[in-house]
N, C-alpha and C positions, 0 to 999 in steps of 0.2 A: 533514717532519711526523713526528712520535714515533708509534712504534704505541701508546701510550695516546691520543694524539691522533685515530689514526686508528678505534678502537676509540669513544671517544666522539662521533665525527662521523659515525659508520657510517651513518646512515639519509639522513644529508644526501650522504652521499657514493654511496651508490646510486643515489641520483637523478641518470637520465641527462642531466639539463640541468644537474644541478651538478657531480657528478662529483670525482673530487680534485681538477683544476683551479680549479674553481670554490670546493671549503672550503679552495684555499690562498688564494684570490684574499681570503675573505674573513678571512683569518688576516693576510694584508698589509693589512687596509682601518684605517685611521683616523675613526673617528667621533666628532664635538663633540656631546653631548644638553646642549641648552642649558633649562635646567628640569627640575630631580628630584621633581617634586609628581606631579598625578595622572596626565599622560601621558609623562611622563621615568621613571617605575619602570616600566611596562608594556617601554617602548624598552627601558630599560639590562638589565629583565631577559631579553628575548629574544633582541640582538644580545651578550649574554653566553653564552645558551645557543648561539646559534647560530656562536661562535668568530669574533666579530670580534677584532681580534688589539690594536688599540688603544680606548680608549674614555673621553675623557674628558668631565667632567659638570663643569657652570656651573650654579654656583647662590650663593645667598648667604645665602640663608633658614634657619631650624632647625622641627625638626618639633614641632607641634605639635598636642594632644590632636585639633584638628577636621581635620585630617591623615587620620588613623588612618581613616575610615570607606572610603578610596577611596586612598590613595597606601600601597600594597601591599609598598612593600619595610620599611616601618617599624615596630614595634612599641612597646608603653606605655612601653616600660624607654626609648626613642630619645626621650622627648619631652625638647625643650632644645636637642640636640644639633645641627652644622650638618648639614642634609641629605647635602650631598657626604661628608662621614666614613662619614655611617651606612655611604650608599650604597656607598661603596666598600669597606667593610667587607664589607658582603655579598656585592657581586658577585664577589670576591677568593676567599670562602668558595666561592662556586656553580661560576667553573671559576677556576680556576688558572693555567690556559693561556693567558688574557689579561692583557694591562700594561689599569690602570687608573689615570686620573690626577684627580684630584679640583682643581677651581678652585673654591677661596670669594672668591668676585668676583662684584660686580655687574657686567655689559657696561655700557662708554661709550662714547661714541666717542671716545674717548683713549686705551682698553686694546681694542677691538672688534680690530682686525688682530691686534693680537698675538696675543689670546685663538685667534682663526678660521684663522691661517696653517698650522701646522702639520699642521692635518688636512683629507681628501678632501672629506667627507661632512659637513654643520650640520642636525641633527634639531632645528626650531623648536618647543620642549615650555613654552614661554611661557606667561602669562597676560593682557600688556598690551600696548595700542598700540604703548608707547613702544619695547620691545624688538622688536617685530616690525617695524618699519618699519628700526632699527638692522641687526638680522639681516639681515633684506634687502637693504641697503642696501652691507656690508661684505663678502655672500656673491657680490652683482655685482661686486664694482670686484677682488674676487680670483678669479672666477670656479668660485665652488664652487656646487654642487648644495643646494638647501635643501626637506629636507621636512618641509611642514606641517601640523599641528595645530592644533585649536581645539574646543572645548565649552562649550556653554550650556545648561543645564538638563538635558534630554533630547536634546538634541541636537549634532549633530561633524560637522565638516569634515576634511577629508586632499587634499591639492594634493602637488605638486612642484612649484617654482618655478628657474627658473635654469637647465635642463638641455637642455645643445644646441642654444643658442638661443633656449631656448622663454620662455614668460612669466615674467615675476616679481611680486612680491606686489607691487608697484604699476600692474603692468597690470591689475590684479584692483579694487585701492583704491588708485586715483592717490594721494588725498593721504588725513593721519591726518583723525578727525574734525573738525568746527566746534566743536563743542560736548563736551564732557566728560562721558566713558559714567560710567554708576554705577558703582561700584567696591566698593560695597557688597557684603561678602562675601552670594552668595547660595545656592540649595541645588544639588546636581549629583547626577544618580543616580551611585551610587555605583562600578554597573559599566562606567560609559557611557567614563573616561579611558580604563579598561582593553581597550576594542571598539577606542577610536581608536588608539589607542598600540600595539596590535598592527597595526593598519591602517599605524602608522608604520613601524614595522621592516619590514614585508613590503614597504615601497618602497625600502628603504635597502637592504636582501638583495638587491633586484633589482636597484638601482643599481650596486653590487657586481658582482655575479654575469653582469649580463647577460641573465639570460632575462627571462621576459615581459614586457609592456610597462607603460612605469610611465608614472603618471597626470601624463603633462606636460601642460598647455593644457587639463586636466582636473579641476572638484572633485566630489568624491564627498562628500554630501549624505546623512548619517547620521541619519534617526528613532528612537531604541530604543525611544519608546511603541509604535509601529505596527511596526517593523522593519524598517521600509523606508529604498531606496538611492536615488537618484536621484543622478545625472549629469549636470554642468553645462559645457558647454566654453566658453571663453575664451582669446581669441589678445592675441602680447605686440603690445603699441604702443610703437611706435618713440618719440612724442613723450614718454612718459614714462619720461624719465631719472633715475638716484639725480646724488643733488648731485655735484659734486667733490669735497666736504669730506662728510667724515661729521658728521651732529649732534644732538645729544641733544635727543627730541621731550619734550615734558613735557605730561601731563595734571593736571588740577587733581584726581584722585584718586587721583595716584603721587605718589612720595616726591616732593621738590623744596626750595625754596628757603622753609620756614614755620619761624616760631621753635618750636625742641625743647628738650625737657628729657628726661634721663639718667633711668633709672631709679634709681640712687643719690642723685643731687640732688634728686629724689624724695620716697625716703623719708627723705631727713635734711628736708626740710623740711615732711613729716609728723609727725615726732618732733618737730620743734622749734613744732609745732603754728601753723604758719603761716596767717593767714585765708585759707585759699584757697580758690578752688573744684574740687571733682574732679568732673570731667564725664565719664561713660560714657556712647559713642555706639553700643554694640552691641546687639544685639536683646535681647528680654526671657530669652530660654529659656538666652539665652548668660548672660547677669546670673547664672542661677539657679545654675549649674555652676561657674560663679567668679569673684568680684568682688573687688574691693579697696573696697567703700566707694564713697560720692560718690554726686553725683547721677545718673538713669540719664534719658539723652531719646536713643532709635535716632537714627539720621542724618536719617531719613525725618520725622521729626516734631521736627528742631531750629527749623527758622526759625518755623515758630509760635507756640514754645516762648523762642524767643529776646528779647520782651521782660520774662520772669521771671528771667533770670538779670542778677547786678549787676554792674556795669559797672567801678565801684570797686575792683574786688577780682580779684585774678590768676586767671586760669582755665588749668589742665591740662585739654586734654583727650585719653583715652585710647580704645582698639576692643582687638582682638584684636595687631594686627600693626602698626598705622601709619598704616596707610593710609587710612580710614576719621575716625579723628581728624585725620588731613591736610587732608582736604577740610573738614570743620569748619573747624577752624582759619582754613581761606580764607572760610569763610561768614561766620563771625563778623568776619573782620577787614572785610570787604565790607558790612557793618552797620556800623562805628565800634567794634567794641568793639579796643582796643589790648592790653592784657596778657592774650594768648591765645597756648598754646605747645601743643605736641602733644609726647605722652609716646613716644618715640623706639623704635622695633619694638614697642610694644603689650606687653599684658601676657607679652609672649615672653620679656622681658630681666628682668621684675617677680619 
């Protein structure tokens, strides 16, 4: 270790439980943050400051304006951009002293090993079933350590799953839901990623490092209205194994298999003024800050609304990102109506 190195790890390295042993330990550590949104910047920027020595980030999204109010390493200039650039940009600026590797890649289970092999540590900084049961799933059969995140409104969870034996996210939730969660973007306090996302790293440091005891067979049950913790234990079960084969879950409000249309294809057949329909499914307040046009019915109020729209005539339907016109898209096709495509990343690409 450089004495500039040793000069900036000074306070971690006074600390008798970490000691230089311990900041070299984590200068050798390899860490996957699988999601750079609201709790993957909280992770990459503390296991940045704290001299993890590798650190790469999985993500495939680009930042965008409703980004900004909570995913912290971003700013106005970054909207477009893909997240892992910015990200890496910055954290390269903050130390130096660490390799950062940037993956724009969705996980499948066709690149999941690949992606997962090379590093100790998988910080699950997700937002969907489908990736968290994947994660899970490829962190067992290679036997890495996975610690988890999750936030809902005002509220977070923080687990470690996989470690020593211990439980995994399917002794938690044997299987993905029956039924298809909203996916509807909805609101998050702003500071709540950044509570849990540090709550992440501080298990990943310990992972590392060895001292205290990290939250195995343990979730930690986060209020930010009230401020309260609560502690929930859970032991692994044997009868709930990951498959053999890894495989891609699909909810009917992630991306999947709906006919899309380009944002280019788009707008040529806007110009070429095609009878079409343009269907916006995102809320009113979002309309107000930036539209392209079209009809406006939220998600929440399509199937009501769905015997005024005309059947004869092609329908794009758009949201923010995708995902939200995705499940349209299935609603409607689940009505009869046939010539319905979803405008491909949302007005991200527009």
């Amino acid at each position: 270790m450089t004495t500039a190195e040793l000069r900036r790890y000074d306070r971690h390295i006074r600390l008798p439980e970490i000691g230089l042993e311990g900041q070299e330990k984590l200068k050798a550590a390899r860490v996957l943050v699988a999601g750079c949104g609201g709790l993957g910047c909280p992770v990459l920027q503390y296991l940045a400051a704290a001299g993890v020595g590798t650190l790469g980030l999985l993500d495939f999204d680009t930042v965008d304006e409703t980004n900004l109010q909570r995913q912290v390493l971003y700013a106005t200039a970054d909207v477009g951009r893909p997240k892992v650039e910015v990200a890496a940009e910055k954290l390269r600026t903050q130390n130096p002293f660490i390799s950062v590797q940037p993956h724009l890649a969705r996980i499948t289970a066709a690149n999941a090993r690949t992606l997962l092999t090379d590093y100790d540590i998988v910080v699950d900084c997700s937002d969907n079933f489908a990736t968290r049961y994947l994660l899970n799933d490829v962190c067992v059969l290679l036997g890495k350590p996975l610690v988890f995140g999750a936030i809902f409104k005002f509220e977070g969870q923080v687990t470690v799953f996989n470690y020593q034996g211990g439980p995994t996210y399917r002794c938690l939730f044997p299987e993905p839901p029956d039924e298809s969660p909203n996916c509807s973007e909805i609101g998050v306090l702003g500071v709540l990623p950044g509570m849990v996302g540090t709550l992440q790293a501080n298990e990943v440091i310990k992972l590392i490092t060895g001292v205290g005891e990290v939250l195995r067979g343990r979730l930690l049950l986060l209020d930010a209205l009230n401020l309260a913790f609560t502690t929930l234990s859970f032991q692994a079960v044997a009868a709930n194994k990951v498959p053999l084969e890894l495989v891609d879950n699909q909810f009917a409000c992630e991306t999947g298999s709906v006919p899309e249309v380009t944002a280019d294809e788009l707008k040529r057949r806007l110009e070429d003024k095609e009878s079409l329909v343009l269907l916006d499914v995102r809320e009113e307040h979002e309309y107000a800050i930036r539209n392209i046009g079209g009809r406006l019915i939220p998600l929440g109020q399509l199937a009501a609304a769905m015997p005024t729209l005309a059947r004869d005539r092609p329908i794009v339907v758009h949201c923010a990102s995708g995902r939200r016109s995705q499940q349209a898209v299935r609603l409607l096709q689940a009505q009869g109506f046939e010539q319905v495509a979803s405008l491909r990343n949302g007005l991200a690409d527009f």
